[in-house]
N, CA, C and O atoms as a Tripos MOL2 file, in Angstrom:
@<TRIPOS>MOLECULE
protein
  288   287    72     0     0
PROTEIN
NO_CHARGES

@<TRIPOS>ATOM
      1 N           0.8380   -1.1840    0.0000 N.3       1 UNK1
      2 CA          0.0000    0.0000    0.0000 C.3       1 UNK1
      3 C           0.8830    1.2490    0.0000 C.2       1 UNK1
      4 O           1.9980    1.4000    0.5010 O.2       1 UNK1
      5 N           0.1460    2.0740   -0.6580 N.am      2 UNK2
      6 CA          1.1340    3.1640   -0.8380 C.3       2 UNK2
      7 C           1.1400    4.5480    0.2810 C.2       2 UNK2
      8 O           0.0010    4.5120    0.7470 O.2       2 UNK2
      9 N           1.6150    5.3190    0.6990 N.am      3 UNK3
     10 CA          1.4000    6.1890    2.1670 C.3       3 UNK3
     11 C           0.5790    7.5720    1.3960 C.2       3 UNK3
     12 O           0.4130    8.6210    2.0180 O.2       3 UNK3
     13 N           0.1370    7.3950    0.0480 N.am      4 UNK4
     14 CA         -0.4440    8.5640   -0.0270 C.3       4 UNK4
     15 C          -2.5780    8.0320    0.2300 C.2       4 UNK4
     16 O          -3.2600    7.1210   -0.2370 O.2       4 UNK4
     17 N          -2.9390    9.4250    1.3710 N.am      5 UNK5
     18 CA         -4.0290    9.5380    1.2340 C.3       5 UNK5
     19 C          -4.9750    9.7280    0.4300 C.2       5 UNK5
     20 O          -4.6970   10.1320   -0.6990 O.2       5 UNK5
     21 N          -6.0100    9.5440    0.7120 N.am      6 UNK6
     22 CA         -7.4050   10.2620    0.1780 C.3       6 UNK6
     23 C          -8.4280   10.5460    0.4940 C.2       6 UNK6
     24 O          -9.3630    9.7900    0.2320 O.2       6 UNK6
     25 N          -8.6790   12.0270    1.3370 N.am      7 UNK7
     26 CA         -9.9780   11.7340    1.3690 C.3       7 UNK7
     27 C         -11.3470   11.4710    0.9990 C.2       7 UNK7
     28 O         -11.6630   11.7170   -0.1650 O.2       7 UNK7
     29 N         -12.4020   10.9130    1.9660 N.am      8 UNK8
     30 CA        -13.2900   10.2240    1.6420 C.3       8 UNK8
     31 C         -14.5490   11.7230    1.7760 C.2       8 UNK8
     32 O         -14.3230   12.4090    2.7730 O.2       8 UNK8
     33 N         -15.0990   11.9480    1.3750 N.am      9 UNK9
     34 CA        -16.5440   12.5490    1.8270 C.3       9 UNK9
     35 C         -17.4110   11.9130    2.4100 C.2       9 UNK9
     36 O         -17.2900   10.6930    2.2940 O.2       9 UNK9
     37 N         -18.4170   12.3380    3.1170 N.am     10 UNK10
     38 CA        -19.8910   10.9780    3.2400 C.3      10 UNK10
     39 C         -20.3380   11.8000    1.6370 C.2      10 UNK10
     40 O         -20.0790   12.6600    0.7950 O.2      10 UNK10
     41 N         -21.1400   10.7840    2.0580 N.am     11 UNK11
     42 CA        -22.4230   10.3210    0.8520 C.3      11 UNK11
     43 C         -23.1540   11.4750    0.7460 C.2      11 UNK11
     44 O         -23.6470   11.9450    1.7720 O.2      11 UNK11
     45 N         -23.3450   12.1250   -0.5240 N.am     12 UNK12
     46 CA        -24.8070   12.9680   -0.2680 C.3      12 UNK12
     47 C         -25.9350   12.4920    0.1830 C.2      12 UNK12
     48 O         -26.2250   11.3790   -0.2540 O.2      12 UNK12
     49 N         -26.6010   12.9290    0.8490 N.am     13 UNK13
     50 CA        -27.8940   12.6590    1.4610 C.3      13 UNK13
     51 C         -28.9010   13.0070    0.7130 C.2      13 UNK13
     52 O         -28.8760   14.1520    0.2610 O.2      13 UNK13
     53 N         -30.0320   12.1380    0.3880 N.am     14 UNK14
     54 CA        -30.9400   12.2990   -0.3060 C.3      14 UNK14
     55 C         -32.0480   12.6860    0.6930 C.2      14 UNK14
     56 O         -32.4990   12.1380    1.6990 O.2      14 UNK14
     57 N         -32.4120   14.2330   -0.1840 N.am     15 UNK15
     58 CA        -33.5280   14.8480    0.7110 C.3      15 UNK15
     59 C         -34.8290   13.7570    0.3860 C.2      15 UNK15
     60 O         -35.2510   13.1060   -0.5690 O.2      15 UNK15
     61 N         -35.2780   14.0770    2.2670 N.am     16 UNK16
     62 CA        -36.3850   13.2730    2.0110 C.3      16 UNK16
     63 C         -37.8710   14.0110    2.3420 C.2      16 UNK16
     64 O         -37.5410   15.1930    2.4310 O.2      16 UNK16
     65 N         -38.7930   13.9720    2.4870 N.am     17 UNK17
     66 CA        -40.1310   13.9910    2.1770 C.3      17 UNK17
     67 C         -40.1700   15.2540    3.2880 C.2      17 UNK17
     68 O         -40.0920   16.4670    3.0940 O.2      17 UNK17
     69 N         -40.2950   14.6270    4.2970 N.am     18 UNK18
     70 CA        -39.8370   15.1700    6.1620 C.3      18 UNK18
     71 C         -39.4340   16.7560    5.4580 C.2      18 UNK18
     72 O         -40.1880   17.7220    5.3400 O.2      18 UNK18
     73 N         -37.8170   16.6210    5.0040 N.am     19 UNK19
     74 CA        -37.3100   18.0460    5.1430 C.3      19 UNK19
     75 C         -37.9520   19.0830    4.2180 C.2      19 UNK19
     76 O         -38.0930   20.2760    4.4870 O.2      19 UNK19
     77 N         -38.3440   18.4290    3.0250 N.am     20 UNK20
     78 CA        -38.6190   19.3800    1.9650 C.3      20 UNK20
     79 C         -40.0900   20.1210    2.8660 C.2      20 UNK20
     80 O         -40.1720   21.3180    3.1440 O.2      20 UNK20
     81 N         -40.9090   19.3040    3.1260 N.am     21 UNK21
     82 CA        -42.5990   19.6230    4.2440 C.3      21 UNK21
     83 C         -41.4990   20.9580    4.9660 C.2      21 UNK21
     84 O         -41.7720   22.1320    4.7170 O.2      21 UNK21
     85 N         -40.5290   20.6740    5.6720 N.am     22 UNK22
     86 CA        -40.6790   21.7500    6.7570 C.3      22 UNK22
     87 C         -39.7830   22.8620    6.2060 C.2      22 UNK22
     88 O         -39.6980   23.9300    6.8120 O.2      22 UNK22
     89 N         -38.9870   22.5930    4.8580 N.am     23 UNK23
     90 CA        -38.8760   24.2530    4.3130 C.3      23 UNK23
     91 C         -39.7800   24.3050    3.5940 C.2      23 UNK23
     92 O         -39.4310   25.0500    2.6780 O.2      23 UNK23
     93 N         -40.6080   24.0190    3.4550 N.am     24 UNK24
     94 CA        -41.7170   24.8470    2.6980 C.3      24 UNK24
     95 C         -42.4850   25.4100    3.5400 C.2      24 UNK24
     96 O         -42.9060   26.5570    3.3950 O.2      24 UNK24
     97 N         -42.7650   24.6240    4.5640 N.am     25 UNK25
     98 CA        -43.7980   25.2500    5.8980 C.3      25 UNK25
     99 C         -43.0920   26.6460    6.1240 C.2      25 UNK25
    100 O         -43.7690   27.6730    6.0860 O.2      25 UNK25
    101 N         -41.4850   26.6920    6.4000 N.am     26 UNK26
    102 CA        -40.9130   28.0090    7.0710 C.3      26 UNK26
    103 C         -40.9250   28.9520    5.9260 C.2      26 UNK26
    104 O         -40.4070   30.0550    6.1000 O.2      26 UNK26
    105 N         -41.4720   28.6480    4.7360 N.am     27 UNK27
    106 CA        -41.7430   29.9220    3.6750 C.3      27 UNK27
    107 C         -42.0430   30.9030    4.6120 C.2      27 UNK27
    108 O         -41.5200   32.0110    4.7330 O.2      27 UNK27
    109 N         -43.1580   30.2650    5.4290 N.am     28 UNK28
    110 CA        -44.1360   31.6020    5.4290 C.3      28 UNK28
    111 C         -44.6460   31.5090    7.0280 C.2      28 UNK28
    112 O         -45.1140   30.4690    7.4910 O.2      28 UNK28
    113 N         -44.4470   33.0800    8.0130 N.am     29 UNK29
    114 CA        -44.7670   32.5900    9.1010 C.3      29 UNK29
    115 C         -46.3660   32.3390    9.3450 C.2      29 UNK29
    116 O         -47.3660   32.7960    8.7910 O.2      29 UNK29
    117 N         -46.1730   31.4390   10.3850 N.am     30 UNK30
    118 CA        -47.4400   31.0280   10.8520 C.3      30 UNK30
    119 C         -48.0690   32.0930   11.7830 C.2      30 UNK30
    120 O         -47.5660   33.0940   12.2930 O.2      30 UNK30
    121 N         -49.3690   31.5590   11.8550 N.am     31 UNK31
    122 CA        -50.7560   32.5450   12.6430 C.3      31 UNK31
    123 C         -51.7510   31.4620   13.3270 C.2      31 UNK31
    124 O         -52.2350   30.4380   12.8470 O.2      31 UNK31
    125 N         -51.9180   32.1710   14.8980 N.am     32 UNK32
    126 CA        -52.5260   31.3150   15.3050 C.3      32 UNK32
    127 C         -53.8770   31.6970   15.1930 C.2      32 UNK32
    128 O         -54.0890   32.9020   15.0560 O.2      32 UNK32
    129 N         -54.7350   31.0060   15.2180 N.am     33 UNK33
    130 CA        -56.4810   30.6860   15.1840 C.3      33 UNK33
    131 C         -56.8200   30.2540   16.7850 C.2      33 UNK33
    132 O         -56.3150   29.2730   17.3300 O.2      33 UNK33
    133 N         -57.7180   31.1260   17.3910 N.am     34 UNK34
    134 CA        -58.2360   30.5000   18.2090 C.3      34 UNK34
    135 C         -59.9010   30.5270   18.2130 C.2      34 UNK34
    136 O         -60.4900   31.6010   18.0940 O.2      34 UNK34
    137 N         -60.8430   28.8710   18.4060 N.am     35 UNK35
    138 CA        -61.8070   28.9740   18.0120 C.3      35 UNK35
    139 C         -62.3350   28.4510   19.1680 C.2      35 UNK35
    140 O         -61.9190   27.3220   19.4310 O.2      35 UNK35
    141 N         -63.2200   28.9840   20.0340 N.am     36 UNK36
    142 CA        -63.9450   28.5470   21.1810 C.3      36 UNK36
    143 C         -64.7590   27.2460   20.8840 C.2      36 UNK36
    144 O         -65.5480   27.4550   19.9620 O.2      36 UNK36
    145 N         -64.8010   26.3650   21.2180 N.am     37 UNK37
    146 CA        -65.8940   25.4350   21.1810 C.3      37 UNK37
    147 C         -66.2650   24.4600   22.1960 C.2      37 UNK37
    148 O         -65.4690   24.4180   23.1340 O.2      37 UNK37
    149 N         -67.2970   23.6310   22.2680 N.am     38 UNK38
    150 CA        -67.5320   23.3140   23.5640 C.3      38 UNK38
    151 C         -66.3540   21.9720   24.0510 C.2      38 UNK38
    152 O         -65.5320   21.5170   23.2560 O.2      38 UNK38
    153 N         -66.4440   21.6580   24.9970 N.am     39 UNK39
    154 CA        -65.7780   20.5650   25.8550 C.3      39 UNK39
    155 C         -65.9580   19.4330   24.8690 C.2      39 UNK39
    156 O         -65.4160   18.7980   23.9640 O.2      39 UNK39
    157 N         -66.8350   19.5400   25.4520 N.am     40 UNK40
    158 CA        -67.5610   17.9110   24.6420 C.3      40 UNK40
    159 C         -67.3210   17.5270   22.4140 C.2      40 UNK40
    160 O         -66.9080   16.6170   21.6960 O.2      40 UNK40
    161 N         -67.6510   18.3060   22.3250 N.am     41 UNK41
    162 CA        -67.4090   18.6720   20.7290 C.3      41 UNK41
    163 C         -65.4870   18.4720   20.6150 C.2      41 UNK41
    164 O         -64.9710   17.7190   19.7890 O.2      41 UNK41
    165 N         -64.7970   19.1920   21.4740 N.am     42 UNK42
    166 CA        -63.4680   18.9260   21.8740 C.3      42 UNK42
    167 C         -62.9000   17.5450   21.7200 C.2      42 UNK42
    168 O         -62.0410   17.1640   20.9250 O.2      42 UNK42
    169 N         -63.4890   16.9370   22.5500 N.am     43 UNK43
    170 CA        -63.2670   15.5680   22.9620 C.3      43 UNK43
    171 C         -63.8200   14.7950   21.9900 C.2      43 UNK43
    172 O         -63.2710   13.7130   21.7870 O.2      43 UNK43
    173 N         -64.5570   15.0180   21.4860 N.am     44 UNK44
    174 CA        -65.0260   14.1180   20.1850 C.3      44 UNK44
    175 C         -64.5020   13.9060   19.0520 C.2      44 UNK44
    176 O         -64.2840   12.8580   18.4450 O.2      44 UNK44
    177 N         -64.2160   15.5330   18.6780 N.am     45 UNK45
    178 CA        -62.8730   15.4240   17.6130 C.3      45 UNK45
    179 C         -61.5780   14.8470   17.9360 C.2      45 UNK45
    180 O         -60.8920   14.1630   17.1770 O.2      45 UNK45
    181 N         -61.2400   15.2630   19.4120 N.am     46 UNK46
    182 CA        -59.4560   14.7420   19.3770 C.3      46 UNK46
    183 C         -59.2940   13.0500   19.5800 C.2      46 UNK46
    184 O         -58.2330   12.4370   19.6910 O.2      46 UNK46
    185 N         -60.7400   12.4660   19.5940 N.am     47 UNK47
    186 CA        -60.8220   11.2700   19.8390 C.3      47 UNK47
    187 C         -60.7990   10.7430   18.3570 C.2      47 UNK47
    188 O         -59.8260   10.0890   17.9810 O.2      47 UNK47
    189 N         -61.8500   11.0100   17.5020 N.am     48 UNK48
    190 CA        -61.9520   10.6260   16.4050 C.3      48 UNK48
    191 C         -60.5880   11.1330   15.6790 C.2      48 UNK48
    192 O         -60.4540   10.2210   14.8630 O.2      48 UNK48
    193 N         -59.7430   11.8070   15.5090 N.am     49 UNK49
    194 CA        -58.6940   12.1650   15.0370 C.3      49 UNK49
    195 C         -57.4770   10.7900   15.3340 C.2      49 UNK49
    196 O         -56.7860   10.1710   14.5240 O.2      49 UNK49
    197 N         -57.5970   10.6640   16.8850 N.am     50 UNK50
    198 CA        -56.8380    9.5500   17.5720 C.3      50 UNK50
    199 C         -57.1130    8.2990   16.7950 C.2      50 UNK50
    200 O         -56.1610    7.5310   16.6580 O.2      50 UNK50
    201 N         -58.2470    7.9780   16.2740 N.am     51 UNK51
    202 CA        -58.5230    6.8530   15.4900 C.3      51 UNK51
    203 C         -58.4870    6.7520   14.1790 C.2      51 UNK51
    204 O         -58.5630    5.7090   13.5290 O.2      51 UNK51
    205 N         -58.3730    7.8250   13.7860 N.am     52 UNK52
    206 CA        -57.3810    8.4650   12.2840 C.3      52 UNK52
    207 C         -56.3540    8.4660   12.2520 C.2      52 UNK52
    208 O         -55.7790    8.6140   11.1730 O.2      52 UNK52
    209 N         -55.7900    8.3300   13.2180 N.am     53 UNK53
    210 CA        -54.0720    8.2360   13.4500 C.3      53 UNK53
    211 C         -53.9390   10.2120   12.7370 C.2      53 UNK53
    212 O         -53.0150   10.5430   11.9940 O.2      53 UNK53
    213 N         -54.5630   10.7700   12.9930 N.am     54 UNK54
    214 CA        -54.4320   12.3620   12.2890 C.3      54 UNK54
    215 C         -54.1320   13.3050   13.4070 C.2      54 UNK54
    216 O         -54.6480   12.9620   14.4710 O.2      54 UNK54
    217 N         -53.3470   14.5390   13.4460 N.am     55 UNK55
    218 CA        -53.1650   15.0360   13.9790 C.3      55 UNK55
    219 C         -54.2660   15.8630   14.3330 C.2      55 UNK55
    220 O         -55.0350   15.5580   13.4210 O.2      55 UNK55
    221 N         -55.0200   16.8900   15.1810 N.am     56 UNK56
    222 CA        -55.8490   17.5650   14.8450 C.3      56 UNK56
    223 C         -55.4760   18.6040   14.3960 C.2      56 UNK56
    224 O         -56.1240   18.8220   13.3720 O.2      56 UNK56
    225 N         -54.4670   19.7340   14.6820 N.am     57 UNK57
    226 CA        -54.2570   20.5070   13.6460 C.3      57 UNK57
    227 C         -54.5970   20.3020   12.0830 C.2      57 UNK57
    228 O         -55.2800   20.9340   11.2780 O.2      57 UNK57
    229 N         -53.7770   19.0790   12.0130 N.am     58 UNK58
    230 CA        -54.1350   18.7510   10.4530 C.3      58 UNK58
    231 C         -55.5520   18.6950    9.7250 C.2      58 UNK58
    232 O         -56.0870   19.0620    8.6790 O.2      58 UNK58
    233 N         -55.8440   17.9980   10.9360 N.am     59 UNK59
    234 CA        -57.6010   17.8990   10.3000 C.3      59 UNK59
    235 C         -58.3360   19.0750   10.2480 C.2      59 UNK59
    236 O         -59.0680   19.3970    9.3120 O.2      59 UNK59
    237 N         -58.0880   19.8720   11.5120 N.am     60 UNK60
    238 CA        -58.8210   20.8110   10.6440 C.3      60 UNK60
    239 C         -58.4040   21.8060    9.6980 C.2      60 UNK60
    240 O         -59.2940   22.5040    9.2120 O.2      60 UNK60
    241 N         -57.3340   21.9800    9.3820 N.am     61 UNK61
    242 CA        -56.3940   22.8120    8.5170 C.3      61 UNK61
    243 C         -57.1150   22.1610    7.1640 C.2      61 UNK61
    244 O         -57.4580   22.9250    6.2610 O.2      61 UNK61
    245 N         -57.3450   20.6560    7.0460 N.am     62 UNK62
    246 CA        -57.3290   20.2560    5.8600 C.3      62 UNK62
    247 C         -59.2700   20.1210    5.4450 C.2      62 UNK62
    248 O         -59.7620   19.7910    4.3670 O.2      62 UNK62
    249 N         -59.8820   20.4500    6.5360 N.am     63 UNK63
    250 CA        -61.6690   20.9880    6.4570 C.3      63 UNK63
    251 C         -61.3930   22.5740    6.1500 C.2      63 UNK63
    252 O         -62.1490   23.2360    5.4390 O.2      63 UNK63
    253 N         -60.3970   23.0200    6.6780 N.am     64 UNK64
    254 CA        -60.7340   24.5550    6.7270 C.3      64 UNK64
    255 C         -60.4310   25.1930    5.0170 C.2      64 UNK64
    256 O         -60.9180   26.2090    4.5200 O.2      64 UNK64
    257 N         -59.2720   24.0030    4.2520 N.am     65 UNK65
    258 CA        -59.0170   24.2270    2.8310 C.3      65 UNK65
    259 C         -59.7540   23.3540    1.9960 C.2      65 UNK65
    260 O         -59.4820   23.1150    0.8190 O.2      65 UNK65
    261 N         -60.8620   22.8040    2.7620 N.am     66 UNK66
    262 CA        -61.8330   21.6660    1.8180 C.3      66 UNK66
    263 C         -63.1380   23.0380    1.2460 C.2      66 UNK66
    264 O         -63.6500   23.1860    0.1370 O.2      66 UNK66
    265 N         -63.3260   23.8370    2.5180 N.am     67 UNK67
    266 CA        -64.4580   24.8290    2.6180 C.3      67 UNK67
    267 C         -63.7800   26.1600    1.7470 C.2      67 UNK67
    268 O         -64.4360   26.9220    1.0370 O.2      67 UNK67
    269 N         -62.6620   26.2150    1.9310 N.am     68 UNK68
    270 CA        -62.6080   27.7510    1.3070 C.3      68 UNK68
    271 C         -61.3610   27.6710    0.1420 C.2      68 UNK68
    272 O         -60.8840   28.5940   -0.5180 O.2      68 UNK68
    273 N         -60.9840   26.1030    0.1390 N.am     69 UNK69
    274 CA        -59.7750   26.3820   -0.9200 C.3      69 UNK69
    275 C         -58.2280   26.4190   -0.4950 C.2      69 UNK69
    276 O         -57.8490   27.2100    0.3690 O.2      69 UNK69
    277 N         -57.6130   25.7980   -0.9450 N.am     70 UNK70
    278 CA        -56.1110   25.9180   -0.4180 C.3      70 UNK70
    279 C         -55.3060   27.1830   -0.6580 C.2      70 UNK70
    280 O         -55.6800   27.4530   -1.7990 O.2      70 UNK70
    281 N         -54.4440   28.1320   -0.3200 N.am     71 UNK71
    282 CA        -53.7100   29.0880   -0.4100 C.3      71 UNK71
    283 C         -52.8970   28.8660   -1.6550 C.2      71 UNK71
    284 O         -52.3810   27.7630   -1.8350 O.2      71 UNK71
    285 N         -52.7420   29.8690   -2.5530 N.am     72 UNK72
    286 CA        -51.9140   29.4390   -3.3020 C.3      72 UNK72
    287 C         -50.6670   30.4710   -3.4990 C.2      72 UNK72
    288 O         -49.7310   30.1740   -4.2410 O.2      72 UNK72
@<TRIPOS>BOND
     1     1     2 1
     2     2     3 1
     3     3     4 2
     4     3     5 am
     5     5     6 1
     6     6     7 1
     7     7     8 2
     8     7     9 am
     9     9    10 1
    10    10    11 1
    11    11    12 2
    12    11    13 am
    13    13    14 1
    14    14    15 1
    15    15    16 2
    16    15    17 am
    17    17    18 1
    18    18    19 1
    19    19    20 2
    20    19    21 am
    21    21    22 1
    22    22    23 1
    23    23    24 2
    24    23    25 am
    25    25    26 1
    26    26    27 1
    27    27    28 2
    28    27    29 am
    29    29    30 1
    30    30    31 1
    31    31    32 2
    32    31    33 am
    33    33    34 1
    34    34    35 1
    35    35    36 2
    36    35    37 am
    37    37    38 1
    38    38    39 1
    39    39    40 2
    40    39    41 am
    41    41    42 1
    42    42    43 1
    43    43    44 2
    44    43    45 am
    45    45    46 1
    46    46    47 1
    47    47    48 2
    48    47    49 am
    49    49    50 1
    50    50    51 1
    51    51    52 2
    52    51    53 am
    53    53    54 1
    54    54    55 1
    55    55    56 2
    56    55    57 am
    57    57    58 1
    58    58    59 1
    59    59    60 2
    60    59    61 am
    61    61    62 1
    62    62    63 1
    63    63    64 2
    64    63    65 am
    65    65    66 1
    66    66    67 1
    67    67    68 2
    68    67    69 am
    69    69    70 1
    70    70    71 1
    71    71    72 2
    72    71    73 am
    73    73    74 1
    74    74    75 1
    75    75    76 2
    76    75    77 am
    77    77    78 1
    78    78    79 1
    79    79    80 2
    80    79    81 am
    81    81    82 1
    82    82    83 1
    83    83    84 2
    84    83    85 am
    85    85    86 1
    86    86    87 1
    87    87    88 2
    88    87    89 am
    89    89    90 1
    90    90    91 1
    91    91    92 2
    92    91    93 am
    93    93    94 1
    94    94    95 1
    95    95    96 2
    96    95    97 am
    97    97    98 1
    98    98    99 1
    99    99   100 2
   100    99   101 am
   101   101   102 1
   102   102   103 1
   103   103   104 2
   104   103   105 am
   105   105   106 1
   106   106   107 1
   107   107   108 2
   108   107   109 am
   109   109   110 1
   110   110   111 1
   111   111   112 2
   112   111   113 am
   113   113   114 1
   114   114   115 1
   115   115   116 2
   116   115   117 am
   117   117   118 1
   118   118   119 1
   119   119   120 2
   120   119   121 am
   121   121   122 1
   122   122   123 1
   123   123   124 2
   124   123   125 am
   125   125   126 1
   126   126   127 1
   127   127   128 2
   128   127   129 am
   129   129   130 1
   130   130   131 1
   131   131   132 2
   132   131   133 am
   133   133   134 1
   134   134   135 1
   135   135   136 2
   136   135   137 am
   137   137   138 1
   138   138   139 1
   139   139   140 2
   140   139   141 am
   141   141   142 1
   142   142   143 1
   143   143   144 2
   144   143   145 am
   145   145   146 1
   146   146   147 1
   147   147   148 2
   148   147   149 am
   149   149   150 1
   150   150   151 1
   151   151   152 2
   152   151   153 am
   153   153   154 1
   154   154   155 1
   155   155   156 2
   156   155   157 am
   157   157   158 1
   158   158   159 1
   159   159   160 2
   160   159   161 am
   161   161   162 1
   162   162   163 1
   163   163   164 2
   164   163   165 am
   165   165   166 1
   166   166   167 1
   167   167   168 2
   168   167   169 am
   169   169   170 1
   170   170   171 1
   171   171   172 2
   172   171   173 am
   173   173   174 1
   174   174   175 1
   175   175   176 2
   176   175   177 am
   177   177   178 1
   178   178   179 1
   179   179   180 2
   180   179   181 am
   181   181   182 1
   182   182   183 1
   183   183   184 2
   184   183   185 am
   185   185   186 1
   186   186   187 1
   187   187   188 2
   188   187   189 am
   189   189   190 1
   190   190   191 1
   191   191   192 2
   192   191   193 am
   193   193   194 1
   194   194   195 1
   195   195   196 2
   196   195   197 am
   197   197   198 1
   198   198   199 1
   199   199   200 2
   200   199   201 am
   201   201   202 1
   202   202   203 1
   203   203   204 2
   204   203   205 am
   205   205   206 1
   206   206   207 1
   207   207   208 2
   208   207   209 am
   209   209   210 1
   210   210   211 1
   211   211   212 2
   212   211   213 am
   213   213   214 1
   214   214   215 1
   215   215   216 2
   216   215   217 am
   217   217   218 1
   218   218   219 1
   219   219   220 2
   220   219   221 am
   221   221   222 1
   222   222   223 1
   223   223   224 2
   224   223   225 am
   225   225   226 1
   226   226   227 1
   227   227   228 2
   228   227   229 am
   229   229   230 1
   230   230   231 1
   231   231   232 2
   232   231   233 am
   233   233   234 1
   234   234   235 1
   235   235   236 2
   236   235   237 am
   237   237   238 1
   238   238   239 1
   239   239   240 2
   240   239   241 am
   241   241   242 1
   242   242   243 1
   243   243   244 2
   244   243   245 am
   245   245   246 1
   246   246   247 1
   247   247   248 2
   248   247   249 am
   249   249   250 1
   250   250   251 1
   251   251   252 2
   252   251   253 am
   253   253   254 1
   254   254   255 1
   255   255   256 2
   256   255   257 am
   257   257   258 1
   258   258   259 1
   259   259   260 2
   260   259   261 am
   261   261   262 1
   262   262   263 1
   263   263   264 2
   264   263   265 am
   265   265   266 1
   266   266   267 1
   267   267   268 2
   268   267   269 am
   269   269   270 1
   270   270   271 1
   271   271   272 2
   272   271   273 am
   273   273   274 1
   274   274   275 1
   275   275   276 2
   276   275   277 am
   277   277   278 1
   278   278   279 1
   279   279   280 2
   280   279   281 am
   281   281   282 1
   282   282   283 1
   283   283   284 2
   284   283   285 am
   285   285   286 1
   286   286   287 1
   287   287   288 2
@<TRIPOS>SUBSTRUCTURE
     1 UNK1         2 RESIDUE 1 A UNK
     2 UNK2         6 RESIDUE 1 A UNK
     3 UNK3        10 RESIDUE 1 A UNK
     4 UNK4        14 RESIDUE 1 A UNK
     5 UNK5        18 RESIDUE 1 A UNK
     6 UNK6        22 RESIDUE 1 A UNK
     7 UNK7        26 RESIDUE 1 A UNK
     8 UNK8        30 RESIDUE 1 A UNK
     9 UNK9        34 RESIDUE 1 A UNK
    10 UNK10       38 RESIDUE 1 A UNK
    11 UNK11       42 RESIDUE 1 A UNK
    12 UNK12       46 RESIDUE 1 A UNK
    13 UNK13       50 RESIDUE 1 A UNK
    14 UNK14       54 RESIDUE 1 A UNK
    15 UNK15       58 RESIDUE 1 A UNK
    16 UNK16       62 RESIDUE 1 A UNK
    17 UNK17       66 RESIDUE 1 A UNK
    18 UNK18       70 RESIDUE 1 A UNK
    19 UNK19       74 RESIDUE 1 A UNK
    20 UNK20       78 RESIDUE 1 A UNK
    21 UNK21       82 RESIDUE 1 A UNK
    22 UNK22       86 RESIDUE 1 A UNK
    23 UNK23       90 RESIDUE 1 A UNK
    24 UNK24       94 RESIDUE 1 A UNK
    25 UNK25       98 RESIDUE 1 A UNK
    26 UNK26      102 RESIDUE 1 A UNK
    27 UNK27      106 RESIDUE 1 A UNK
    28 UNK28      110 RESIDUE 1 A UNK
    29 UNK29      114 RESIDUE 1 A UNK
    30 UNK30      118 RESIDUE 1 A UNK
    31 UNK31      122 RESIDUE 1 A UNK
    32 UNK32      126 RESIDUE 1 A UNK
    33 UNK33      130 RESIDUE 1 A UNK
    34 UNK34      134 RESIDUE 1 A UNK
    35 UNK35      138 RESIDUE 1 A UNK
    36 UNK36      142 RESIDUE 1 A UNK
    37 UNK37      146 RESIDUE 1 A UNK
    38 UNK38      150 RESIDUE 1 A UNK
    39 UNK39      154 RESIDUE 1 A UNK
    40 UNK40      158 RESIDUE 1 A UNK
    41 UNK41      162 RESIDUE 1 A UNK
    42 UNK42      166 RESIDUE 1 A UNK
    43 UNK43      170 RESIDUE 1 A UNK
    44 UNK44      174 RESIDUE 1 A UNK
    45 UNK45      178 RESIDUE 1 A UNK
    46 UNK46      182 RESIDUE 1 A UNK
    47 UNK47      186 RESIDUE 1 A UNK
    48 UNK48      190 RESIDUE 1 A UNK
    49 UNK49      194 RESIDUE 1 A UNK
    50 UNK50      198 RESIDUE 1 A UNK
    51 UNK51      202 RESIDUE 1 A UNK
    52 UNK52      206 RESIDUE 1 A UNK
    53 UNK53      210 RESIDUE 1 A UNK
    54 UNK54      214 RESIDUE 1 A UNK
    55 UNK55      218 RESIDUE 1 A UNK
    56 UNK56      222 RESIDUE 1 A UNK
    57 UNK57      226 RESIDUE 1 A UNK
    58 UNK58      230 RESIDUE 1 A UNK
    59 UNK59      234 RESIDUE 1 A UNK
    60 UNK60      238 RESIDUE 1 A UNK
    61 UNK61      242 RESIDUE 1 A UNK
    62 UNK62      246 RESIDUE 1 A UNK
    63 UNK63      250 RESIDUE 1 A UNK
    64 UNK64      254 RESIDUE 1 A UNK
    65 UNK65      258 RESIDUE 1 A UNK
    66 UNK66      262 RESIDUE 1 A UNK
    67 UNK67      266 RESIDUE 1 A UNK
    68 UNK68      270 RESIDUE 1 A UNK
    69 UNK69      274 RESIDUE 1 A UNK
    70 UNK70      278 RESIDUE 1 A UNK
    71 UNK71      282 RESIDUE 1 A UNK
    72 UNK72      286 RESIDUE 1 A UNK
């Protein structure tokens, strides 16, 4: 073997799904919504969401662009 080096790099990393979602999310800052509703109505959604395996943010983010349209 000969005493001259070489270095190695790592590997490029192939962007995945995950990172591209959260620079696109930091485009643009966020705003919060706050919507009173009852207890019970509460609990019904974060339950049924739980059995969606869905976040609730998501769900309703994704009723709130079913009703008025996605941002473009």
């Amino acid at each position: 073997m000969s005493g001259k080096k070489v270095p190695i790099s790592p590997r490029p990393r192939k962007e995945d799904k995950a990172d591209a979602w959260v620079r696109q999310r930091e485009a643009e800052p966020l705003k919060t919504l706050i919507v009173k509703i009852p207890a019970s109505f509460h609990s019904h959604i974060k339950s049924q969401c739980a059995l969606q395996g869905v976040n609730m943010k998501d769900a309703v983010v994704e009723i709130l662009e079913e009703k008025f349209g996605k941002q473009t």
